[in-house]
Backbone as ProteinMPNN parsed JSONL, in Angstrom:
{"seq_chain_A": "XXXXXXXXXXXXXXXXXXXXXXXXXXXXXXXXXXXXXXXXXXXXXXXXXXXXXXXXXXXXXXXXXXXXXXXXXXXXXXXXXXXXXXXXXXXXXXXXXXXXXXXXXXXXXXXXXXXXXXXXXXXXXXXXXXXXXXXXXXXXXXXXXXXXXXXXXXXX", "coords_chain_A": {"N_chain_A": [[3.983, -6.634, 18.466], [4.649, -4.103, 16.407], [5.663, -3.954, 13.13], [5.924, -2.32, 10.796], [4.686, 0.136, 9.154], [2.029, 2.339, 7.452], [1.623, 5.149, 5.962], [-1.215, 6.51, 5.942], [-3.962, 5.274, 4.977], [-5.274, 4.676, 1.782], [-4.999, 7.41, 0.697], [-6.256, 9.051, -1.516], [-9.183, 8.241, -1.277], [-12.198, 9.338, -1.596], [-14.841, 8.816, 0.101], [-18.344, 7.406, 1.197], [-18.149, 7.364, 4.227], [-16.239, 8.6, 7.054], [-13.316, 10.19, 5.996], [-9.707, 10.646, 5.314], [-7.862, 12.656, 3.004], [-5.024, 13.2, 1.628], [-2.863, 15.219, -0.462], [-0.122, 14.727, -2.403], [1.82, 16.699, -1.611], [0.986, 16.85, 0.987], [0.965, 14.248, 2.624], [3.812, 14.012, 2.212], [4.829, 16.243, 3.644], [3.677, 15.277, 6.487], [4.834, 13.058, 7.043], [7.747, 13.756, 6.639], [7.791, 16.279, 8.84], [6.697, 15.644, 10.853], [5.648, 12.478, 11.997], [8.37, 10.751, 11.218], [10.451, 12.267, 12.805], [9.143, 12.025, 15.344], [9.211, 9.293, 15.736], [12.007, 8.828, 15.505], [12.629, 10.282, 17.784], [11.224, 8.324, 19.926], [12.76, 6.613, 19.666], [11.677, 4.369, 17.774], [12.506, 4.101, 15.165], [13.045, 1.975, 13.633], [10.584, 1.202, 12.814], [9.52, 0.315, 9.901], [8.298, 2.767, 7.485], [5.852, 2.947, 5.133], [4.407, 4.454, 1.846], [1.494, 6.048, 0.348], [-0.247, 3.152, -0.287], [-2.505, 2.642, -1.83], [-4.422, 2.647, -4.832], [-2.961, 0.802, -7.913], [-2.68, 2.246, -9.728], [-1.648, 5.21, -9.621], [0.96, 5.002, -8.523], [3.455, 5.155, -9.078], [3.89, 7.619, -9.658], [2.818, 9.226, -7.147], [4.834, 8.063, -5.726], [7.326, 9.734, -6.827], [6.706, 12.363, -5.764], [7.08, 11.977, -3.629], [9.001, 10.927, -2.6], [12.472, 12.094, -1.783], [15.622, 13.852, -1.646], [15.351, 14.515, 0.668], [13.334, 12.792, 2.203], [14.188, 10.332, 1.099], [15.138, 8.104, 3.401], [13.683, 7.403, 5.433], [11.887, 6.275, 4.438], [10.644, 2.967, 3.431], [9.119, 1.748, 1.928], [6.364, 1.415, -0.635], [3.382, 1.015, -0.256], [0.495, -1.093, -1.5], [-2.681, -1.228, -3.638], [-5.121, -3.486, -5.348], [-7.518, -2.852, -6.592], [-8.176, -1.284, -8.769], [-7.115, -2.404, -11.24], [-4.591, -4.169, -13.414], [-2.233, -2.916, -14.067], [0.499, -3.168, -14.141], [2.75, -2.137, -15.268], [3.336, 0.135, -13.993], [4.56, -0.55, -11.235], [6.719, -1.631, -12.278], [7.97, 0.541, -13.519], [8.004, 1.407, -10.741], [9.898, 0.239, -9.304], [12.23, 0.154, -10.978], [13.151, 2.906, -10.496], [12.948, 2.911, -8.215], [14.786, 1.062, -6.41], [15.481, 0.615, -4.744], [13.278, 0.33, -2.483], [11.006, -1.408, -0.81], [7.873, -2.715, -2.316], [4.747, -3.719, -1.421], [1.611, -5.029, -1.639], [-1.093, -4.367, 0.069], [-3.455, -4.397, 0.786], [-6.268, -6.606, -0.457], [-8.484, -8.128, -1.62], [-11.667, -9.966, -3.068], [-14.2, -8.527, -4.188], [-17.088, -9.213, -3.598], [-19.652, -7.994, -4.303], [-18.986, -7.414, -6.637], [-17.978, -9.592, -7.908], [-19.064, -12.898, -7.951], [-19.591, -15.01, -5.061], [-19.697, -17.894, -4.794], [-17.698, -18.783, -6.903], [-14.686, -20.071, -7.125], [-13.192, -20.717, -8.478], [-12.849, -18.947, -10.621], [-12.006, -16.788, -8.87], [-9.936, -17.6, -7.271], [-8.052, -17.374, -9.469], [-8.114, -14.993, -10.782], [-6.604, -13.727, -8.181], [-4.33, -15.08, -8.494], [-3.506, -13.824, -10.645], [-2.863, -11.316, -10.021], [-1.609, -11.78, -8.115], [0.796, -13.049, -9.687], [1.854, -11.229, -11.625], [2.356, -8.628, -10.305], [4.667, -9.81, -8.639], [6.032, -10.335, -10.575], [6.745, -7.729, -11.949], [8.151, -6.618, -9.184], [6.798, -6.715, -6.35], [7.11, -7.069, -3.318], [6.3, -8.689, -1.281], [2.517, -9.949, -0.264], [-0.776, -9.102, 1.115], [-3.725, -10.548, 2.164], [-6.42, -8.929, 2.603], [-8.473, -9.49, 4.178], [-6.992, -11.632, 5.897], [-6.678, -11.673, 8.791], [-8.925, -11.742, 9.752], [-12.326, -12.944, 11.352], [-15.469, -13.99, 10.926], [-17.669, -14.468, 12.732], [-16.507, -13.072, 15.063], [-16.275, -10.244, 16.541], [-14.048, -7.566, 17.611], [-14.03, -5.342, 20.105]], "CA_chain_A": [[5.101, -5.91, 17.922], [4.822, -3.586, 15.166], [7.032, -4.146, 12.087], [5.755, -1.349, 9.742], [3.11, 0.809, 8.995], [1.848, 2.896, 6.323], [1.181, 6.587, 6.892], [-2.343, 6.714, 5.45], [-4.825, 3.959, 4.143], [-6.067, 5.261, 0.753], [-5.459, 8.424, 0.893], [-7.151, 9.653, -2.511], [-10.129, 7.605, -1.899], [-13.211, 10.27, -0.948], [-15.929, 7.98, 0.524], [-18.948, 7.888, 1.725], [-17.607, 7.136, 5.109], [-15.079, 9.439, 7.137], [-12.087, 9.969, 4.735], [-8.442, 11.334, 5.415], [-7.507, 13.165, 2.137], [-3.787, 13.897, 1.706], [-1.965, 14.913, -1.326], [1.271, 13.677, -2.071], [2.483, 17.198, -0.283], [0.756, 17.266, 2.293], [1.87, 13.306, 2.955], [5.457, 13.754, 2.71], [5.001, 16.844, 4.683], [3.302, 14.612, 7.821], [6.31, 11.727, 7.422], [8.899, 13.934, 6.804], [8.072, 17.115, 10.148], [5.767, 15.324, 11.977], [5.742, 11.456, 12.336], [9.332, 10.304, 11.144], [11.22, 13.087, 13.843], [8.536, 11.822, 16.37], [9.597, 7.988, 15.807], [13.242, 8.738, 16.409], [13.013, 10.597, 19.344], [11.096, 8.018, 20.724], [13.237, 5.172, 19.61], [10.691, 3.563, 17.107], [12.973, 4.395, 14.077], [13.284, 0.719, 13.497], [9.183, 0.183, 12.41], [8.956, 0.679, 8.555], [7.213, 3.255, 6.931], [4.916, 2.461, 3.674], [3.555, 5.393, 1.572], [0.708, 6.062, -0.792], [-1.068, 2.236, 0.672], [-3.817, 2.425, -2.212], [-4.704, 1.741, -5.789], [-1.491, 0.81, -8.233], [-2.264, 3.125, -11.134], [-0.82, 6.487, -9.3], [1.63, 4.369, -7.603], [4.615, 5.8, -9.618], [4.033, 9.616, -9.603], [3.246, 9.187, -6.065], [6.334, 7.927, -4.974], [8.007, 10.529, -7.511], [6.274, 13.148, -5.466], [7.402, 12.071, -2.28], [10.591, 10.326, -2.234], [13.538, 12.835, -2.457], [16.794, 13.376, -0.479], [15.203, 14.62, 2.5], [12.419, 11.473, 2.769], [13.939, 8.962, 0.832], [16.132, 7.423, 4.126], [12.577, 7.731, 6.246], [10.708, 5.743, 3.467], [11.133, 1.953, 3.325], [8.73, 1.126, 0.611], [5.658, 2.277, -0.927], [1.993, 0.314, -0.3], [-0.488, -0.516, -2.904], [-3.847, -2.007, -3.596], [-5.237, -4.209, -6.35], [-9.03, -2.64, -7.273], [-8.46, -0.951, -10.505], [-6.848, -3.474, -12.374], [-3.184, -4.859, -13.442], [-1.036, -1.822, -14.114], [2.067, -4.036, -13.441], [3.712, -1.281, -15.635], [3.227, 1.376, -12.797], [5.406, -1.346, -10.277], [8.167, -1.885, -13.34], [8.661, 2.143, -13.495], [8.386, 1.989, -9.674], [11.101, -0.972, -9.401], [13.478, 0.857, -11.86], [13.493, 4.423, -10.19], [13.616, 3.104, -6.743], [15.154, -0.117, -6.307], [15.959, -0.16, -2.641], [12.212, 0.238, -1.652], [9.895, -2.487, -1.02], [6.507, -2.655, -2.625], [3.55, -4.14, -0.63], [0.667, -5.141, -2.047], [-1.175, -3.874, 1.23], [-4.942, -4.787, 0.364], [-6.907, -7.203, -1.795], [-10.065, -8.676, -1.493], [-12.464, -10.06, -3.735], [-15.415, -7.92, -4.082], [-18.651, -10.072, -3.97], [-20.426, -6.918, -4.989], [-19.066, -7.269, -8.274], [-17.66, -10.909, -8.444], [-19.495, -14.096, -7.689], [-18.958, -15.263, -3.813], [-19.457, -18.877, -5.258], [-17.135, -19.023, -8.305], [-13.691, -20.407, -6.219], [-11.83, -21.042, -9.202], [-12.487, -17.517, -10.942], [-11.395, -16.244, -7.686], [-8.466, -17.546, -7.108], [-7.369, -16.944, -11.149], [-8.429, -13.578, -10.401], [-5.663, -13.514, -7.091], [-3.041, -15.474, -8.891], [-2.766, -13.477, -12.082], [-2.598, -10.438, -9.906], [-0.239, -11.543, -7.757], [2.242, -13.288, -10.311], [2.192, -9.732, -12.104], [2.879, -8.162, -9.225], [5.933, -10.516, -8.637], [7.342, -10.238, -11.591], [7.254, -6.57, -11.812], [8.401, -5.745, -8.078], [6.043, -6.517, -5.791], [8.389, -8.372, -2.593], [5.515, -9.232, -0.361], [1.143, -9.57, -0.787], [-1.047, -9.219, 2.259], [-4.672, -10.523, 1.926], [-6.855, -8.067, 3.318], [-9.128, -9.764, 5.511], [-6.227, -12.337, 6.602], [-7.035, -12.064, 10.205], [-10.95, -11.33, 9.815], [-13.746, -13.889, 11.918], [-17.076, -13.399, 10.549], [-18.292, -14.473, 13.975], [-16.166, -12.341, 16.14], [-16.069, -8.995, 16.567], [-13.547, -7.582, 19.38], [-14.652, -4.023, 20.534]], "C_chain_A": [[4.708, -5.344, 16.558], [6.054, -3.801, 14.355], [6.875, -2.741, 11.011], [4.244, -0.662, 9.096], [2.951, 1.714, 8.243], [1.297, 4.227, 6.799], [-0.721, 7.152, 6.614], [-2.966, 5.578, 4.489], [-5.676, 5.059, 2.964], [-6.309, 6.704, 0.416], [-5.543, 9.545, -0.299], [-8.598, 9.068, -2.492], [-11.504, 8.715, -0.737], [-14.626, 9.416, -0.287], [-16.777, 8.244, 1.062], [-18.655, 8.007, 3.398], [-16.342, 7.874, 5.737], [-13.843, 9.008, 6.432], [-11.128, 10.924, 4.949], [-8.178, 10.967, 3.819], [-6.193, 13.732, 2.318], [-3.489, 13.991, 0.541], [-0.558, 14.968, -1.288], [2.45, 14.766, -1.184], [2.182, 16.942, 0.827], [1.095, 15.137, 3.397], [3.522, 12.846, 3.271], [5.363, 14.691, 3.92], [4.796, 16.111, 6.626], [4.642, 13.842, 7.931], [7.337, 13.002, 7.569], [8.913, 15.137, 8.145], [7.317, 16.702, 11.049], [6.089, 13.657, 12.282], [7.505, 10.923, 12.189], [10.172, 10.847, 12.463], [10.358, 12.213, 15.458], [8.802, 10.378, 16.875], [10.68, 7.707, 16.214], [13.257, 9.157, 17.747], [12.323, 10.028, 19.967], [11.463, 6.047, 20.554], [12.704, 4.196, 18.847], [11.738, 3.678, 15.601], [13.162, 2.91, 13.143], [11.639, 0.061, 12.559], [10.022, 0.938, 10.906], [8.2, 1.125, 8.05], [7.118, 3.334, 5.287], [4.584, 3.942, 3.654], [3.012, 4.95, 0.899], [-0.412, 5.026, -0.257], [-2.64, 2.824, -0.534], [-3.232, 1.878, -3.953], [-3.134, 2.46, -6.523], [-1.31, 2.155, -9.692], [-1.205, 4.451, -11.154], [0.05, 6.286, -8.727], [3.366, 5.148, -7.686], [5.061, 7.52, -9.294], [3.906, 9.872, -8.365], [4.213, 9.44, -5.316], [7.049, 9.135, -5.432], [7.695, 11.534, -6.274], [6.875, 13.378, -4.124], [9.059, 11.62, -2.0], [11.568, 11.201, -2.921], [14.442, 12.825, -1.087], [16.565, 14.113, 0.622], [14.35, 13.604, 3.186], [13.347, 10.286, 2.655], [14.587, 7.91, 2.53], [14.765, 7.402, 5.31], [11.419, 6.471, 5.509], [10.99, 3.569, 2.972], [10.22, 0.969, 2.209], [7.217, 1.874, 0.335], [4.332, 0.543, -0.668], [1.287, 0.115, -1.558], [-1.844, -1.64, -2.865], [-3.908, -2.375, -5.262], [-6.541, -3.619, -7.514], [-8.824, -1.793, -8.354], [-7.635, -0.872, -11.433], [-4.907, -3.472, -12.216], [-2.434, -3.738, -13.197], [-0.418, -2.153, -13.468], [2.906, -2.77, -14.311], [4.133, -0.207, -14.783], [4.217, 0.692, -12.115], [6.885, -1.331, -11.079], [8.803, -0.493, -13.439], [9.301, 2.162, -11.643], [10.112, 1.29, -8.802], [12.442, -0.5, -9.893], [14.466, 2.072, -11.246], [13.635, 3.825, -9.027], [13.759, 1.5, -6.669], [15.529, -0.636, -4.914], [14.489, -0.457, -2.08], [11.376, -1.041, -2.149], [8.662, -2.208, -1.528], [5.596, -3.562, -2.294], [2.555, -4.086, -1.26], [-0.205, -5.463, -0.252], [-2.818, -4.648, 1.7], [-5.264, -5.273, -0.691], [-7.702, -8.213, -1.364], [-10.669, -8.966, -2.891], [-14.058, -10.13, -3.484], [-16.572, -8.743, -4.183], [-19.636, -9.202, -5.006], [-20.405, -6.997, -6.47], [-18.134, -8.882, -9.011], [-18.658, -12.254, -7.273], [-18.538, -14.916, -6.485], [-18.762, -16.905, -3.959], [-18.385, -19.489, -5.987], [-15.621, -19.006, -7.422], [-12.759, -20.409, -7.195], [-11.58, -19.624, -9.863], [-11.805, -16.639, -9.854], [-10.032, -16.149, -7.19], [-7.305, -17.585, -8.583], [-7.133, -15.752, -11.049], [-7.023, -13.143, -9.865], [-3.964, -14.001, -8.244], [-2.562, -14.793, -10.045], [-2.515, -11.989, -11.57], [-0.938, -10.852, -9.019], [1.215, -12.336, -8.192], [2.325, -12.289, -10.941], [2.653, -9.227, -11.262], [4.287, -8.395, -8.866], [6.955, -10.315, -9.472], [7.779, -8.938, -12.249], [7.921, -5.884, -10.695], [8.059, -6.323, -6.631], [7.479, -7.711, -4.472], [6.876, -8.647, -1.087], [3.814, -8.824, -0.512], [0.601, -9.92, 0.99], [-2.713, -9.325, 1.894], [-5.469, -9.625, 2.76], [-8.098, -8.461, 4.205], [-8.436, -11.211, 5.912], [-6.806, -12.587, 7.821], [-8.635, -11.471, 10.243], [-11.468, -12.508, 9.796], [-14.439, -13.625, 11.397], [-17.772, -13.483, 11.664], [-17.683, -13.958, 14.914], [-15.751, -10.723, 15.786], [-15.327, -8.46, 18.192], [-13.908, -5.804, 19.281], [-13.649, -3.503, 21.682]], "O_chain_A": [[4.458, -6.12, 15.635], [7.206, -3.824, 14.787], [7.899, -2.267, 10.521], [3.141, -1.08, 8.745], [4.039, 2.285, 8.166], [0.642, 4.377, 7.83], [-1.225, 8.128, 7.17], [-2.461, 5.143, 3.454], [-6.46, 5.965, 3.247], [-7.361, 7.189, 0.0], [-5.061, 10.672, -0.181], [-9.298, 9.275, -3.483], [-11.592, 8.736, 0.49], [-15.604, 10.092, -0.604], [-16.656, 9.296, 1.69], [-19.112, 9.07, 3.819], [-15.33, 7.832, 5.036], [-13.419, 7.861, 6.29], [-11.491, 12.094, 4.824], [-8.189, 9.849, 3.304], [-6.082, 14.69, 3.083], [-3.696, 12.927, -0.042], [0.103, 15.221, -0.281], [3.402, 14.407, -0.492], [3.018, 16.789, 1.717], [1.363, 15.02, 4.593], [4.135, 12.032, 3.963], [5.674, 14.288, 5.041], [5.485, 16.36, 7.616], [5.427, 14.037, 8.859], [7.733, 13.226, 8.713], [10.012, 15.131, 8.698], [7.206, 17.343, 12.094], [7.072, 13.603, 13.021], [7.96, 10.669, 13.304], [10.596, 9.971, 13.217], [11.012, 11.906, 16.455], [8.703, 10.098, 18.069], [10.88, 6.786, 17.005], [13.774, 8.552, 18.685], [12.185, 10.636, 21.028], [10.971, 4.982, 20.924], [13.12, 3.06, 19.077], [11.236, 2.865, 14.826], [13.425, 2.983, 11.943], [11.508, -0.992, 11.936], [10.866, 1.835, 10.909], [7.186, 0.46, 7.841], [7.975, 3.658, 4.465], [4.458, 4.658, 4.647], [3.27, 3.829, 0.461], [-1.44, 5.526, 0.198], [-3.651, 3.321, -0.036], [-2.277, 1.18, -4.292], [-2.477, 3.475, -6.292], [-0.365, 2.67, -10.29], [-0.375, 4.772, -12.004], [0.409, 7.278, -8.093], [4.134, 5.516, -6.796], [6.016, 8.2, -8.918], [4.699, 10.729, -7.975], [4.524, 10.377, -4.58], [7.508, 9.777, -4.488], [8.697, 11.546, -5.56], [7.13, 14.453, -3.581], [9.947, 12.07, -1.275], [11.692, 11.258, -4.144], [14.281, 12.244, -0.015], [17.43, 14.356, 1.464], [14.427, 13.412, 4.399], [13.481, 9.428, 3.527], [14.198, 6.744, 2.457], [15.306, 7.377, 6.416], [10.418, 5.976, 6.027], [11.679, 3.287, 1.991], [10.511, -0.151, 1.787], [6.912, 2.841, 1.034], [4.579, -0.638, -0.913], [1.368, 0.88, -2.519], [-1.907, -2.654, -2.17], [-3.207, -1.91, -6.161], [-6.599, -3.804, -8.73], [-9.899, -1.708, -8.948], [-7.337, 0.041, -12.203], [-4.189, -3.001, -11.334], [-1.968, -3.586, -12.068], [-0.385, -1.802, -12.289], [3.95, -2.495, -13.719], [5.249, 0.3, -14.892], [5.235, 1.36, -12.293], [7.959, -1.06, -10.541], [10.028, -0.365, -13.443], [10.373, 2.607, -11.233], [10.979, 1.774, -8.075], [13.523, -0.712, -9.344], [15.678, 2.273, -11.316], [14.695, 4.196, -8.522], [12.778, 0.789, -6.888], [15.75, -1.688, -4.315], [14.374, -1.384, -1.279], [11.15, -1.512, -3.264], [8.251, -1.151, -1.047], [5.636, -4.491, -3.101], [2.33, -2.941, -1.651], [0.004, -6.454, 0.447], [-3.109, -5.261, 2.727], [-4.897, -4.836, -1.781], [-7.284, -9.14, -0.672], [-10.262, -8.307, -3.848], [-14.826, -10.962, -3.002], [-16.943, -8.823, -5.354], [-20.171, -9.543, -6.061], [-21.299, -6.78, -7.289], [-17.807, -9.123, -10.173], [-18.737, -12.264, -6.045], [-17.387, -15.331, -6.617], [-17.797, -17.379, -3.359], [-18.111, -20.667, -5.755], [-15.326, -17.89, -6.995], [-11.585, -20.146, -6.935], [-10.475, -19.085, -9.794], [-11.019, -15.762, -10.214], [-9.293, -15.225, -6.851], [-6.089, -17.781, -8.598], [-5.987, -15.33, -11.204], [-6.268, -12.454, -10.55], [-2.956, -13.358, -8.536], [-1.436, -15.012, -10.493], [-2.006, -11.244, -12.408], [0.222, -10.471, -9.171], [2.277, -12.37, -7.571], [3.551, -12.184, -10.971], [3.874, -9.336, -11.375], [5.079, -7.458, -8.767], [8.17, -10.175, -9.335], [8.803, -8.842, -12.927], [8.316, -4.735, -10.89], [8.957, -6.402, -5.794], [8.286, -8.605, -4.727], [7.185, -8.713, 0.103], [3.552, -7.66, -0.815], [1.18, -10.61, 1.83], [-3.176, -8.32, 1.354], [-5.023, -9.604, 3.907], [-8.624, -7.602, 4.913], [-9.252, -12.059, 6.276], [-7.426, -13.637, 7.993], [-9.103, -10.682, 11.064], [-11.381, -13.248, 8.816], [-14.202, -12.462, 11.073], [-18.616, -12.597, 11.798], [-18.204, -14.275, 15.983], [-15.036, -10.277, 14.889], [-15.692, -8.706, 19.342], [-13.985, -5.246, 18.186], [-13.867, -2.435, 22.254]]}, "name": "protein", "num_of_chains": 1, "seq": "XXXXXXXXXXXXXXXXXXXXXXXXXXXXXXXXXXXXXXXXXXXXXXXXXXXXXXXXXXXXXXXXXXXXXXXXXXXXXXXXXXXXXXXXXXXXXXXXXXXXXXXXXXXXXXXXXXXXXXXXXXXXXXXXXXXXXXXXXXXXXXXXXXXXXXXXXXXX"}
């Protein structure tokens, strides 16, 4: 069962790896004439749709960009990721201006690449000081991002 889904994973992040680029028109434009109309008429109106679903700094102007009175009733909260850094003030603006929508902390990992895969306690200091900021600016639910990830299984 789906409960809610986000209309685009990251979609400012240019990678080396295929990359869907939307800006914040061309995102409302998909939710608001293409996917939202396509969900009612086939009875799905019920999942929850997330925007934005990346890092928290642009999290605010984002939403600004997109949520108005032809989305907002389409829009049930906005996504966000953790990788470049606190900006709990971005969540406290986003909390203020839109108070009905949920904010998801969507993704968060700790990078080995650039933190120590050993170091358990920096790790979880790391997690907890993001996600009691998070909390106490907004944030109403955190989703670790490899939650359901095996290292020994891969399903294909």
């Amino acid at each position: 069962m789906v409960n809610r889904i986000s209309l685009q994973n990251e979609p400012a992040a240019v990678q080396t790896w295929d990359s869907c680029i939307y800006s914040a028109e061309q995102e409302k434009t998909f939710l608001r004439d293409f996917l939202y109309p396509e969900m009612v008429k086939n009875d799905l109106n019920d999942i929850e749709i997330f925007i934005w679903d990346h890092n928290k700094e642009r999290i605010f102007e984002r939403a600004c960009a997109i949520i108005d009175e032809t989305t907002d009733h389409m829009i049930a909260g906005i996504a966000f990721h953790w990788y470049s850094g606190d900006h709990f003030e971005s969540l406290d603006y986003l909390r203020r201006k839109f108070p009905d929508k949920k904010m998801i902390l969507s993704e968060a990992c700790i990078e080995y690449s650039k933190y120590s895969a050993d170091d358990y306690l920096t790790n979880a200091q790391k997690y907890a000081h993001d996600i009691i900021g998070n909390l106490n600016n907004g944030m109403t639910a955190f989703y670790d991002w490899n939650l359901l990830l095996r290292e020994a299984i891969w399903i294909t």
